[in-house]
Each structure stands twice: as structure tokens, then as C-alpha cells.
N, C-alpha and C positions, 0 to 999 in steps of 0.2 A: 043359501048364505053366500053373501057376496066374498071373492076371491081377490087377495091382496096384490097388486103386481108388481112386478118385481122392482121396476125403478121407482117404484115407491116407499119399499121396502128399501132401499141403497138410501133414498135421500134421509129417509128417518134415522138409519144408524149412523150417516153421517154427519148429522145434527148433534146426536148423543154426545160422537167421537169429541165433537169441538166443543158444547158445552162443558166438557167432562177435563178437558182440558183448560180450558177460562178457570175451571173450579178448585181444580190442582195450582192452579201458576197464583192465583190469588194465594191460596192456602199457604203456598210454600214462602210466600212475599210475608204474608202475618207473618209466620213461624221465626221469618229473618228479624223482624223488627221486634217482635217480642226476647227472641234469643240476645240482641242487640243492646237492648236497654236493662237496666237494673230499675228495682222497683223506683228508684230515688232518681231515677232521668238520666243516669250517666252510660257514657257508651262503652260497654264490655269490648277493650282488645283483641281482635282476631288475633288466633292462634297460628301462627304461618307452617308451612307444611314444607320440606326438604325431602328429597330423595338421595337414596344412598351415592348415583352419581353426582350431586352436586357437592358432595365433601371428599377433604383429601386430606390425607395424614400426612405426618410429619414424619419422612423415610431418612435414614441414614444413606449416604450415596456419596459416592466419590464423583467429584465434579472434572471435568475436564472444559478448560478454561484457553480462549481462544484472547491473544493481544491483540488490539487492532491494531494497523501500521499503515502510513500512507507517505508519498511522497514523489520526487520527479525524477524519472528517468535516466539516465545517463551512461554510454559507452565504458564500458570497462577501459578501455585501448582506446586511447583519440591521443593525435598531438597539433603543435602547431606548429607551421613550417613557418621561419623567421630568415629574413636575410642574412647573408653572410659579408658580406660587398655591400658597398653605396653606389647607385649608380640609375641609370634610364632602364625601362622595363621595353626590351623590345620583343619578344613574343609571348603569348601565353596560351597553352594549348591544354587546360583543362578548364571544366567548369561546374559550378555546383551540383552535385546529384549522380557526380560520374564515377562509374568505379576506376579503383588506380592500382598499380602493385607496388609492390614494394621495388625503390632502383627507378622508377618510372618518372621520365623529364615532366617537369610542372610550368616551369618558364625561363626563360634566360635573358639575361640585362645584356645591355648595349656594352660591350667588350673594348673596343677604337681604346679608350684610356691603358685600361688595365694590358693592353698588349701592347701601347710604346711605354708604359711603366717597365714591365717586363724584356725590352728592348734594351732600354735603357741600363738594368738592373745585370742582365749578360755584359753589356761592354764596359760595365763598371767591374766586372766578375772577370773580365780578361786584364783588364791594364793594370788588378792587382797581381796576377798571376806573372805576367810582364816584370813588373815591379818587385817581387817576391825571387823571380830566378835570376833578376842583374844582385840582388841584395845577397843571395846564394855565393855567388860569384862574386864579388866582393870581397865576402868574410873569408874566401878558400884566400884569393890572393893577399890577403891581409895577414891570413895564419902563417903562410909563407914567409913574406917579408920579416914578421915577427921574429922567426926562429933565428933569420939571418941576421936580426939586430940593424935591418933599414927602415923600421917606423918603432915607434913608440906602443908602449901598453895601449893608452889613452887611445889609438887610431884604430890601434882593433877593437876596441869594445863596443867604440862608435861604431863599426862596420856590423858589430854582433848583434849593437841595439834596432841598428837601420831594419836585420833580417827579421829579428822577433815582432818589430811591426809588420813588416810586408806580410807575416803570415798571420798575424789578428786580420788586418783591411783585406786578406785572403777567405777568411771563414764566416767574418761582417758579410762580404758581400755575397758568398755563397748561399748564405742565409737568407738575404737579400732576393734573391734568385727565386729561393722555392718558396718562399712569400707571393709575390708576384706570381709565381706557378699555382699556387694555391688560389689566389683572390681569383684570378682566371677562371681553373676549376669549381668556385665556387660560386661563379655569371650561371652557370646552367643548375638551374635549382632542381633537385628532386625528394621525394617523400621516401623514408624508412621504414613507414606504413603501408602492408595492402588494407582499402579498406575504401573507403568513400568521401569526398569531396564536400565536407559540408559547408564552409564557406569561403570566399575568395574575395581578398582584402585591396586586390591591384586592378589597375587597368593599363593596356599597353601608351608607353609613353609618359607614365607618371614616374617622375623621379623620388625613389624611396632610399632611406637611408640604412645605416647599421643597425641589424635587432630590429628591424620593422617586421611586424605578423605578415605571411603572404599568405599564405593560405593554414587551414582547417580541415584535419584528416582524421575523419571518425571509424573505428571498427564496430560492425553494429552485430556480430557476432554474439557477443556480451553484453547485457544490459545490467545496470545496478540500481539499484533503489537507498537512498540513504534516509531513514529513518530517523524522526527523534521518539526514545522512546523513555517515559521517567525512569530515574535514577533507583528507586524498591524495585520495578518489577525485572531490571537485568540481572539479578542472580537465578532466575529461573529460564535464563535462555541458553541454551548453550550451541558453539559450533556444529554446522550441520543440521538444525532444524528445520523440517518444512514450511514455506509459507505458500498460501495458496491468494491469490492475485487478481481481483479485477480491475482493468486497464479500459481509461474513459476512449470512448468507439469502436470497441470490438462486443459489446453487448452481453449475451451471456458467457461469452465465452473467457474460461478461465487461465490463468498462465499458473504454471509450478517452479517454484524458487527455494532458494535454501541459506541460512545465515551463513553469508563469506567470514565476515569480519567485527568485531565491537570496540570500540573507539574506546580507550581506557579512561579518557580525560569527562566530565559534562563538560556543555559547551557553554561558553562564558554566559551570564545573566539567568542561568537556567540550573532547571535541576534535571534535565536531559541529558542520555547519552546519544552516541550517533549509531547506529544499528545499520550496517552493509548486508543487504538480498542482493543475491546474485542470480539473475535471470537467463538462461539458455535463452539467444534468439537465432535458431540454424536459417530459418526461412527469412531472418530480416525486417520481419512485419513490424517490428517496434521500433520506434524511431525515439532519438532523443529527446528531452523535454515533454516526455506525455506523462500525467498524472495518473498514480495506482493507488488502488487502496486495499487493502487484506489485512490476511490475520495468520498471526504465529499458532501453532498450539502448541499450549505449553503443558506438561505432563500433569497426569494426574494425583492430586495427595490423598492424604488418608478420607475416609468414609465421613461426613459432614452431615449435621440436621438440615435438610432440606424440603423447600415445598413445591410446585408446580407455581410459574410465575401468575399464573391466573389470581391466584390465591391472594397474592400483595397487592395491594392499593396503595396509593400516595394520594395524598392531599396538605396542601399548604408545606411541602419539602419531607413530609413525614411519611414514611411506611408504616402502612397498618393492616390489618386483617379481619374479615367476621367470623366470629364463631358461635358456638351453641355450646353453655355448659349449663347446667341443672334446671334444663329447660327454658333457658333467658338466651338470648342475644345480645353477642357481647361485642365491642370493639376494643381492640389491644392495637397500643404501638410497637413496632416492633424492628429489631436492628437487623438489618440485611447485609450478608458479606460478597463473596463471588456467586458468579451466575452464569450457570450454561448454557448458552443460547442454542447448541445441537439438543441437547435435552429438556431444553426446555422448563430448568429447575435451577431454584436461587439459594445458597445458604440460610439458614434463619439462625442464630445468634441470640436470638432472646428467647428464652428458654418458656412454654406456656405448659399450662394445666395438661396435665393426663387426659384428663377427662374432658377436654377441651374439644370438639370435633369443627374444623376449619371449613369455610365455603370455598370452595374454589371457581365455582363459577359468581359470575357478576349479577348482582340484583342491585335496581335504584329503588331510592326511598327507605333505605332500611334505617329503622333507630334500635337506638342499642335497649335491653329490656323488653322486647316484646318476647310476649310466649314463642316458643319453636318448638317443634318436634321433626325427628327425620322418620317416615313411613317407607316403609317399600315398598314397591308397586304394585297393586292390587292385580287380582288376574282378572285377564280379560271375560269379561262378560259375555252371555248369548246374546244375540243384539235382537230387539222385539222387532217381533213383524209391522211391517207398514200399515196405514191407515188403511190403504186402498185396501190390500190384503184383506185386513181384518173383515173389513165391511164386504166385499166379496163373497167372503167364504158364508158369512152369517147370512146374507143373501140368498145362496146357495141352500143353505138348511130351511129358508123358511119357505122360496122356491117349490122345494120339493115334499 
């Protein structure tokens, strides 16, 4: 009796294997279309199938609620240094970007005027004084004479009126004096401010007047932020609050600030108020005029209905939701209040079924009414042996 060999044996049972399978995949294909249709032609609604992580309840949670805030930059401590005098700029020995201290010379005007003013103003300030001690002397020999009965009332009064002037055109001109001492003093310009040079408004030899800006003295020690922020949400900010700070070209990196100040007024045409951050800058890295953006946080209130933002959809301006109640697929609109962006969960406001269970993950194509049910996940199965395997081992047995 002839003897079967063994790769012949392999190829036969791996014939079976794939016929066996063509026979199943057909099978299970009828089963689908028969299960699919009703006797009358129409097509039975697949039943969709949820797991228990794709739903999320509706948790009571106290939200902790972050303001956003954005705005530009600016020195606590800056001034501007303005002329005091009119006159020719003849030096200037700072320049943009430099540091300065406070008491420190910034420039000085061409003096030549202001020092024969000042000349002028002393020897006008002696010939009063000149003037003032013959009027002195005067009035004694007048008083004199008076008593003796060799001038008249009328010659002394004159002599008393002569003195009372010579000592007005005495204190005019004294006046006079430390004016011109002053306009002098104030040719050599210097800043109040230590701090930095941010801009400079002259050039040597430009003739500037009274109250002209000469320079621009920023402390960048301090930085602020002023904020608009509306008019509802500042009863929930108070002095001292932390704000935490992202500032455009420093990347991830964050700055810590805290509310200085709240502007009592809104500001005209708005329903904003102005909100002052007050930024530490010890290292200087922040410069004025750079834009920030952050967020207040503001405290937390009582315990709220809320869902996991997954859960809200919008479409056409409307928040809505899917859910699953008596086995249908439902879609509700639904009113949304604050929302936690650290946690990741939004107020809900409109009150839904008990019974109700929420998607919170995202499916497309879903209509409202079809069958649902939520299953729990089936345990895993022993996984069948491979083809190869199989055929092998049956190999094996007929083999032997």
C-alpha cells in the first residue's frame, strides 16, 4: 500500500484550510444581508455600540476660572527730562541705551547769554544797594532837621518815601540775581532718575526752547501691564492676585505678576475697566513696549453641573451634546456657562434626563434616533493558532 508523503499531505490540508475559509466569509456575507433587509426590502438600522469610556457624566465641581489679559508693557518709573532755559545745546554726553544715576549731567546749553544776564543782574543789585544807603542817610538827616523846625513835614516824608523804594528796587533786584543764578544752574541739565536712556530728543547745536522734552529716562526695574478688562468680571478680582504671563520672544518661558492697581472709572466709549500687573524685572530683560498675554485666576465658587469639554459640540453658534437615553440617540441643545481650561470641564446650565448618559468622545455621521447601546468590553479571547501551525501539526499526525 502506497505511502502518503508528507508535502502532500501539507498541501491538502492547506487547501481545506482556504476553501474552509471562502465558505465562512461567504456565509457570514449572506447572514449580513439577510440580517440587513426585512422581508419587505427596507434596511434594518444598525445598532451602534458605546463603551463605557466613551460616556461622561454630569459631575458637580467647583470650577476654577482663569481671566485672560493682554497688553503693552511699560516702566513703572520713567520721566522726561524737559528744558528749563532757552538756549544752544552745546554738549551732550549721553546716549540711548545707557545707563544713568540719578544727579548724573545729561547735557549743557551754551551759557555766553545767561552769564552777562547774570552780570548784568549783580550790578544792577549794587547800585540799588548804593541807592538804598544814601536814601538811609537821607531820612536820618531829614529826621534831624525835622525836630529842629529847618524843613517841613512834607521834606521828610519825601526822604521816608525815597528810602521805602530804594529797598523794594533792593529785593526786585536780589530776586533778579538768583534768577539768573538759577537759569545758569539750570544750562547743565541732569536726570532725577537712575535708570536708562530711552530716548534723546537733541542734537549738539540745536537751539531748544522752554519745556522742550530732552531726553527719556526709563527704570526697567518695574514693568506694568495695563489691561482692559470688562466691567462684570472686576468684582471677582482683588488686590494682590496672581497673574502668570506669556511675553512675545521669550517662548516658553513664563513671567509672575500680581494685580498693583484697578482703575475705578471704565474707560470712555467702553464697558472696560483698566487693570494694572505689576511685573518684577531685577535682570532687565523686559523692555518697554513688548506685548503680554496671560491670565488672572480668579477663585473658585460653589460646586457647578459640569461636563468634560469633549462632551460640547457647537454647530451653527449652538452648544449641543449626544446622548443615549431608552436606547435611542439623542441630540440636545444645551446652555454652557464658565469653563476650566486646567481641568478641562465647562459648566452645563441646562438641566438633562437622569437617565440620560453623555458621549464624550467625538463620532462623525451620528443622527439622532438610531438604536445605541453601551457594552463593556468583552474579555479577551485565546487567540487560534495560525494556519501554518495548524497544518503542521495535522502533518505531523498523519506523518507518523
Amino acid at each position: 500500500m502506497a505511502r502518503w508523503s508528507k508535502s502532500r499531505t501539507v498541501g491538502i490540508i492547506a487547501t481545506f484550510v482556504v476553501v474552509a475559509a471562502l465558505a465562512i466569509g461567504i456565509g457570514l456575507r449572506m447572514s449580513k444581508r439577510a440580517a440587513a433587509e426585512t422581508p419587505g426590502g427596507a434596511a434594518q438600522p444598525v445598532t451602534l455600540e458605546f463603551t463605557p469610556g466613551d460616556i461622561a457624566p454630569v459631575e458637580a465641581k467647583a470650577l476654577s476660572r482663569w481671566l485672560p489679559v493682554s497688553g503693552t508693557l511699560q516702566p513703572v518709573n520713567q520721566t522726561t527730562v524737559k528744558a528749563k532755559v532757552s538756549g544752544e545745546i552745546r554738549q551732550i554726553l549721553v546716549r540711548e541705551g545707557e545707563a544713568v544715576k540719578a544727579g548724573q549731567v545729561l547735557a549743557r546749553f551754551d551759557t555766553s547769554d545767561l552769564d552777562a544776564k547774570l552780570t548784568d543782574r549783580i550790578g544792577a543789585l549794587e547800585s540799588s544797594r548804593a541807592q538804598l544807603a544814601l536814601a538811609e542817610k537821607t531820612r536820618t538827616t531829614n529826621l534831624a532837621l525835622l525836630k529842629q523846625n529847618f524843613i517841613s513835614q512834607t521834606a521828610y516824608d519825601s526822604a521816608e518815601s525815597n528810602l521805602s523804594v530804594s529797598q523794594g528796587t533792593l529785593k526786585s533786584n536780589e530776586a533778579q540775581v538768583q534768577l539768573a543764578k538759577n537759569a545758569l544752574r539750570d544750562a547743565v541739565v541732569v536726570t532725577t532718575l537712575e535708570g536708562t536712556v530711552a530716548k534723546r530728543n537733541i542734537q549738539p547745536g540745536e537751539k531748544v526752547n522752554f519745556d522742550s522734552p530732552l531726553f527719556t529716562v526709563v527704570d526697567l526695574g518695574r514693568m506694568e501691564l495695563q489691561a482692559m478688562v470688562p466691567a462684570n468680571d472686576i468684582p471677582e478680582i482683588v488686590i494682590g492676585m496672581s497673574v502668570e504671563l506669556s511675553i512675545e520672544g521669550f517662548g516658553e518661558r513664563r513671567f509672575k505678576g500680581q494685580v498693583e492697581r484697578i482703575n475705578p472709572m471704565t474707560e470712555a466709549g467702553t464697558r472696560a475697566i483698566l487693570v494694572f500687573v505689576q511685573i518684577p524685572n531685577p535682570d532687565a530683560v523686559l523692555r518697554g513696549g513688548m506685548f503680554a498675554t496671560g491670565r488672572i485666576r480668579l477663585a473658585a465658587g460653589q460646586p457647578v453641573p459640569t461636563l468634560p469639554d469633549t462632551a460640547i459640540r457647537i454647530e451653527a453658534g449652538q452648544n449641543y451634546v449626544w446622548g443615549i437615553d431608552n436606547g435611542r440617540l439623542l441630540r440636545r441643545i444645551v446652555v454652557i456657562g464658565k469653563r476650566d481650561e486646567a481641568a478641562g470641564r465647562t459648566e452645563l446650565k441646562t438641566e438633562l434626563p437622569s437617565s440620560m448618559l453623555i458621549l464624550s468622545t467625538h463620532f462623525d455621521n451620528l443622527k439622532e434616533g438610531l438604536p445605541a447601546v453601551v457594552r463593556a468590553p468583552a474579555r479577551e479571547k485565546e487567540k487560534p493558532l495560525a494556519v501554518s501551525s495548524v497544518a503542521n501539526s495535522v502533518a505531523n499526525s498523519v506523518a507518523n
